[in-house]
C-alpha positions as CSV (number, residue, x, y, z in Angstrom):
1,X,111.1,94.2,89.0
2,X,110.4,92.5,92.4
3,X,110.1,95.8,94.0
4,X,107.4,97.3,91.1
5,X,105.6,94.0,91.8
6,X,104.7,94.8,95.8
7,X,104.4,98.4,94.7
8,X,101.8,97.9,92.6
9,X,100.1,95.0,95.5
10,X,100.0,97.5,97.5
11,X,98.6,100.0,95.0
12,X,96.1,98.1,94.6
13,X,95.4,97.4,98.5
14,X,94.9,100.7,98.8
15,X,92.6,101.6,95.9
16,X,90.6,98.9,97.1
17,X,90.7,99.8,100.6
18,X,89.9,103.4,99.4
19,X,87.1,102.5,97.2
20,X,85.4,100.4,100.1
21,X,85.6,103.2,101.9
22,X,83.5,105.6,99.3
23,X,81.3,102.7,97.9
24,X,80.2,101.3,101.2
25,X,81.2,103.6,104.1
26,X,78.9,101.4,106.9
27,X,80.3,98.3,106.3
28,X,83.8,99.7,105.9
29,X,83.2,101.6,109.7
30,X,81.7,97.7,111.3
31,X,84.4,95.5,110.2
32,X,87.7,98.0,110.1
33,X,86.5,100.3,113.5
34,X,84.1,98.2,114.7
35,X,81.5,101.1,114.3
36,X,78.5,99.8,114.1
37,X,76.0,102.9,113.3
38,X,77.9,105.9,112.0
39,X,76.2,109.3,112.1
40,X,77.1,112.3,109.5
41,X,80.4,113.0,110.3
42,X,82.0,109.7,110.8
43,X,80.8,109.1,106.6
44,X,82.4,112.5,105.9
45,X,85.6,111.4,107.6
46,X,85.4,107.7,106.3
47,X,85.2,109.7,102.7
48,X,87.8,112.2,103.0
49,X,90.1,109.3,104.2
50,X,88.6,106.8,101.6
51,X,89.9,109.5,98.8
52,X,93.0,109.6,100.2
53,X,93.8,105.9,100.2
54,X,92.5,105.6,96.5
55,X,94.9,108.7,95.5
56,X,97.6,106.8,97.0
57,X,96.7,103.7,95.9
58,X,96.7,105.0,92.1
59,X,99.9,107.1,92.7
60,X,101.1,103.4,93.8
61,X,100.1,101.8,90.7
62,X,101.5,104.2,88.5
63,X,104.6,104.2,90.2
64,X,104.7,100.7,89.5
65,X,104.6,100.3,86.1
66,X,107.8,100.5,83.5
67,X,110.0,103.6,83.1
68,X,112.4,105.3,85.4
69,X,110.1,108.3,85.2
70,X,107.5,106.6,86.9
71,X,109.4,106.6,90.8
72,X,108.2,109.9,91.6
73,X,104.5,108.7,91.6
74,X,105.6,105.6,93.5
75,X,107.0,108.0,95.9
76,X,104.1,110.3,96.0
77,X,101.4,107.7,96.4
78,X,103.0,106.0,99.6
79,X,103.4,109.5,101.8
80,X,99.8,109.3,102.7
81,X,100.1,105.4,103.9
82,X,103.6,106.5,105.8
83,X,102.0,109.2,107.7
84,X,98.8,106.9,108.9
85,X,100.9,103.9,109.5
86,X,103.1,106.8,111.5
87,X,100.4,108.5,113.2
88,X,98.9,105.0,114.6
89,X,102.5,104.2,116.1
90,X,102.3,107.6,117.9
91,X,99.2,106.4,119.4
92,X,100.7,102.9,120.5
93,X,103.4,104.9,122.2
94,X,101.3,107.2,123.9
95,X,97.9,105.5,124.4
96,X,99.5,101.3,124.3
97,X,98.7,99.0,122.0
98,X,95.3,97.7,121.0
99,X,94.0,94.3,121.9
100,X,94.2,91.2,119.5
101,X,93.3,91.0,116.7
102,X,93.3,94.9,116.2
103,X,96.6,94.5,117.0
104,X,97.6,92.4,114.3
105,X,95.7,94.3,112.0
106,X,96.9,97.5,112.8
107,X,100.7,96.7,113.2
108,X,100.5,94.4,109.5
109,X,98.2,96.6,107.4
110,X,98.2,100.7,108.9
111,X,101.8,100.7,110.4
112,X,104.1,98.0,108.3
113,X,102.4,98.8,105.4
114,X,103.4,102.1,105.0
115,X,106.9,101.7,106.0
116,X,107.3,99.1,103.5
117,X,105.1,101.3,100.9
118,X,108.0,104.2,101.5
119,X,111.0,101.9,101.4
120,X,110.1,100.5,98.9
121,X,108.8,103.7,96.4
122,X,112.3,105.0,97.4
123,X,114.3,102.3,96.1
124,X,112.0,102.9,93.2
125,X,112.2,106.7,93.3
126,X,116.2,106.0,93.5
127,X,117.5,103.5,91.1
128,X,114.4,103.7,88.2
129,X,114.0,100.5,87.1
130,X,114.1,98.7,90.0
């Protein structure tokens, strides 16, 4: 139960954080990268990436609800979050980490989040009704 809980949290952290991204695209670009006037194709890449997050996020809440045959959506909905969260540890490897509070942000809600996301859908994935 405990793990369908933070499944679904973080379901709906990432439909939200999706939907910010399609809904308001400018304001998602000034207070997540500090963009402060995107052109063309940062809005086509804020869109593309805010309709990944809100796939994920829905896969996430479906995986969260009752019945063993829901894991696999779990599962499903938290690749996308594993593979940013992934792809921004590569860059503090190779590039160092970014400054406070970008830091924080980064490490809490892009990297941790999706390992705990995938941990956690696999437990679900794993033993059903967890």
């Amino acid at each position: 139960m405990v793990v369908r809980l933070i499944l679904g949290f973080l379901g709906v952290f990432h439909l939200a954080n999706g939907l910010a991204m399609l809904l308001a695209p400018g304001r998602w670009a000034a207070a997540v990268v500090h963009l402060a006037a995107p052109d063309h194709l940062h809005f086509h890449f804020i869109t593309d990436i805010g309709f990944a997050f809100a796939g994920s996020g829905v896969g996430m809440l479906l995986g969260a609800w009752r019945g063993a045959a829901k894991g696999p959506w779990a599962l499903a909905g938290a690749v996308w979050p594993l593979l940013h969260g992934l792809f921004h540890l590569k860059e503090w490897i190779f590039d160092g980490p970014p400054p406070m509070p970008d830091l924080l942000t980064e490490g809490v809600g892009v990297i941790l989040v999706g390992f705990v996301g995938i941990g956690l859908a696999w437990v679900r994935y794993r033993k059903g009704e967890a």
